[in-house]
C-alpha positions in Angstrom: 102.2 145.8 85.1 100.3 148.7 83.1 102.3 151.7 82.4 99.9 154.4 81.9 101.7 157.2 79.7 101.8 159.8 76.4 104.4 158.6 73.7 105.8 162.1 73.6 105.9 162.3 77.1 109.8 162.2 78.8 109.1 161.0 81.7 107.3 158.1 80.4 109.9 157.3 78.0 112.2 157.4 80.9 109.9 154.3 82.3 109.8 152.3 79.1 113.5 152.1 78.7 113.9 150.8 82.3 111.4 148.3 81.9 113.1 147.1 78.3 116.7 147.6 80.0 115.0 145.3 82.9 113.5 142.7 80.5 109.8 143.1 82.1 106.3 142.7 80.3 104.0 145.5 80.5 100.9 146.5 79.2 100.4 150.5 77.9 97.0 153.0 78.4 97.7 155.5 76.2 97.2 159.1 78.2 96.9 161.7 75.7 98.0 164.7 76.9 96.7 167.3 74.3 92.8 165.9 73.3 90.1 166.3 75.2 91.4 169.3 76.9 94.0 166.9 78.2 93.0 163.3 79.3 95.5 163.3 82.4 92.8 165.8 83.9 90.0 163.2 83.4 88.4 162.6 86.5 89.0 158.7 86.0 92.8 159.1 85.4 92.7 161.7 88.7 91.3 158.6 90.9 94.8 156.7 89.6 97.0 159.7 89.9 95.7 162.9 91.9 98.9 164.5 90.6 97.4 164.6 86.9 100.7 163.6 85.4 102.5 160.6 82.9 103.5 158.4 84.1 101.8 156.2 86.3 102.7 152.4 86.8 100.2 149.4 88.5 102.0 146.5 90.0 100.9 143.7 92.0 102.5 142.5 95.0 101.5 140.6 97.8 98.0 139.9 96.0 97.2 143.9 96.0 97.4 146.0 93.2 99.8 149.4 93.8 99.9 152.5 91.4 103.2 154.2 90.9 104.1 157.5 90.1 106.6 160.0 89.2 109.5 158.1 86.8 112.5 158.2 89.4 110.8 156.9 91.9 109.0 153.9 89.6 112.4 153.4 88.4 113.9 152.9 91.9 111.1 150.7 92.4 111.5 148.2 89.6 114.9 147.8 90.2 114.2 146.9 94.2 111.5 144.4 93.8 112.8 143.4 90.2 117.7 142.9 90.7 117.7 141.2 87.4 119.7 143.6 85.4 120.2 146.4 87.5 119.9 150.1 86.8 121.8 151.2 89.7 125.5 150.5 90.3 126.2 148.3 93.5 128.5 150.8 95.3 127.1 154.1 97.2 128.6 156.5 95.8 128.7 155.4 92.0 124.9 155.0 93.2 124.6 158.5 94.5 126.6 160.0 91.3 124.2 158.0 89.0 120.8 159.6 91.0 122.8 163.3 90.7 122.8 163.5 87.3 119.6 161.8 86.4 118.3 164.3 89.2 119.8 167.4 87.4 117.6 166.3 84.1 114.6 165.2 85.9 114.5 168.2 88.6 116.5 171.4 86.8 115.7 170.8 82.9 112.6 168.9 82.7 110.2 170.9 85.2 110.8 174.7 83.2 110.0 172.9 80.1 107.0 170.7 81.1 103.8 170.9 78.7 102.2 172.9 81.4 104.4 175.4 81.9 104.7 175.8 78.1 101.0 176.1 78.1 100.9 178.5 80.7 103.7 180.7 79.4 101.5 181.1 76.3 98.2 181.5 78.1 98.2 183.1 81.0 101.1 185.0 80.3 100.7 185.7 76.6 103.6 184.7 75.3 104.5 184.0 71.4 105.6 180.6 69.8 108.5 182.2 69.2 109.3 183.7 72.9 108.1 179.8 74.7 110.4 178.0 72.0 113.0 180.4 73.4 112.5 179.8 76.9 112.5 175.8 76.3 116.0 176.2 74.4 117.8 178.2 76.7 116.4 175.9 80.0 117.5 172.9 77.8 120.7 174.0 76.1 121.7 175.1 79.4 120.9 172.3 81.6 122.4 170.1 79.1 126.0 172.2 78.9 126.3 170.8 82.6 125.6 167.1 82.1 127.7 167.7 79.0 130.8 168.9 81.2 129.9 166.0 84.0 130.1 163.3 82.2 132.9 165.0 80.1 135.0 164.6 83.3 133.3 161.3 84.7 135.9 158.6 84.9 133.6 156.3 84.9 132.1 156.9 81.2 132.2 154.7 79.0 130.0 153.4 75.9 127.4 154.8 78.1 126.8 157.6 81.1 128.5 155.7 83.3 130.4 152.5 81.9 129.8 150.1 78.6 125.8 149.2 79.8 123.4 151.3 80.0 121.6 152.4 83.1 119.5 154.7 85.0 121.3 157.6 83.8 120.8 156.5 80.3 117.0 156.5 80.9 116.7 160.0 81.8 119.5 161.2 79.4 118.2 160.1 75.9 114.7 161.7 76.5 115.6 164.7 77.0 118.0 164.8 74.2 115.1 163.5 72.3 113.1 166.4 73.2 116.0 169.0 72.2 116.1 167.6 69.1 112.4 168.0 68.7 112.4 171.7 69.7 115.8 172.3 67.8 118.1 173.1 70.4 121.6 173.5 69.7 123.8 170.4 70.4 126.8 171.7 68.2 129.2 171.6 71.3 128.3 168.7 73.3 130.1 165.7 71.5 130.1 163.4 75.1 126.2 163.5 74.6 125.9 162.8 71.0 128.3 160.0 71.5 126.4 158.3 74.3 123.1 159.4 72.1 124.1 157.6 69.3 125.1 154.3 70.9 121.4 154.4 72.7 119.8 154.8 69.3 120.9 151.5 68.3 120.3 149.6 71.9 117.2 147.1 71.1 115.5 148.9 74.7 115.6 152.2 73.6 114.6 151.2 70.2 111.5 149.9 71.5 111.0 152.7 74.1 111.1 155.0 71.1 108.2 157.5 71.1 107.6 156.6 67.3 107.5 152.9 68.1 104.2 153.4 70.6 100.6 152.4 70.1 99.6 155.6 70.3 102.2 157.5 68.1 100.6 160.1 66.0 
């Protein structure tokens, strides 16, 4: 497998700490996303994935080489073709629980905040530093206040989003933490996701999956 990904990048973070939860060898090709005008919208890396976005997985099976994309559904992927250590829970609607709230990061946080949109809000539409760094806290203090009051009331917690092992949840949780931090949202009032933050930070997978621990960390 090659994961083709941007160590900043969420969504391929969300990848690497699946593939470390799941125990799989992969190989990274480092996409940068800022140099060059943005390698993503290389012709070469278009032919891989017309979408111009990180990530993008290969895989072979059956003989034939496949390419991935978008991180939920490469996620579902690995953990069809590859049960060891599941990401998923077994029963329907623990599963269907588990895909809502990764779903409300990856579809209602992460989209309004995306580099593009960020680059857009300040080109196109001539917006300050100061008015995009705005936008990007209130989308993602906001989005988080709900996971924050969901898994506040989620029996299930435990150690983790949703018992004592981390999971799919966890994979789309912790990067976009990560990227509050990095954009200094306020946190102050969400103790459930500090909590589950903090246990992740010492988990060996998301060590590894760290954005600081890739090749191509700058």
């Amino acid at each position: 497998m090659k994961l083709y990904g941007y160590f900043r990048s969420s969504a391929s973070y969300r990848v690497r700490i699946g593939l470390n939860l799941k125990g799989l060898e992969y190989e990274q090709a480092a996409i940068h996303l800022v140099n060059h005008g943005g390698e993503q919208l290389s012709e070469a890396y278009r032919q891989l994935n017309p979408e111009a976005l990180v990530p993008a997985l290969t895989d072979t099976v059956a003989g034939e080489q496949v390419v991935l994309t978008q991180s939920f559904a490469i996620l579902e992927y690995l953990d069809e073709v590859y049960p060891d250590h599941p990401l998923l829970p077994a029963d329907p609607v623990a599963r269907a629980e588990v895909r809502a709230l990764s779903l409300s990061i990856a579809c209602e946080i992460h989209p309004l905040n995306n580099l593009r949109v960020l680059k857009y809000l300040t080109g196109a539409l001539g917006l300050s530093d100061t008015d995009k760094n705005n936008w990007y806290r209130h989308w993602c203090e906001s989005g988080l206040a709900v996971i924050e009051k969901k898994l506040a009331a989620q029996k299930t917690r435990g150690k983790y989003c949703f018992g004592d092992t981390p999971g799919f949840a966890d994979c789309f949780l912790i990067p976009q933490i990560a990227n509050a931090q990095r954009f200094k949202c306020d946190l102050s009032g969400m103790p459930v996701l500090m909590k589950i933050n903090e246990a992740c930070q010492t988990h060996p997978a998301f060590i590894k999956a760290m954005p600081s621990n890739q090749p191509d960390a700058e």
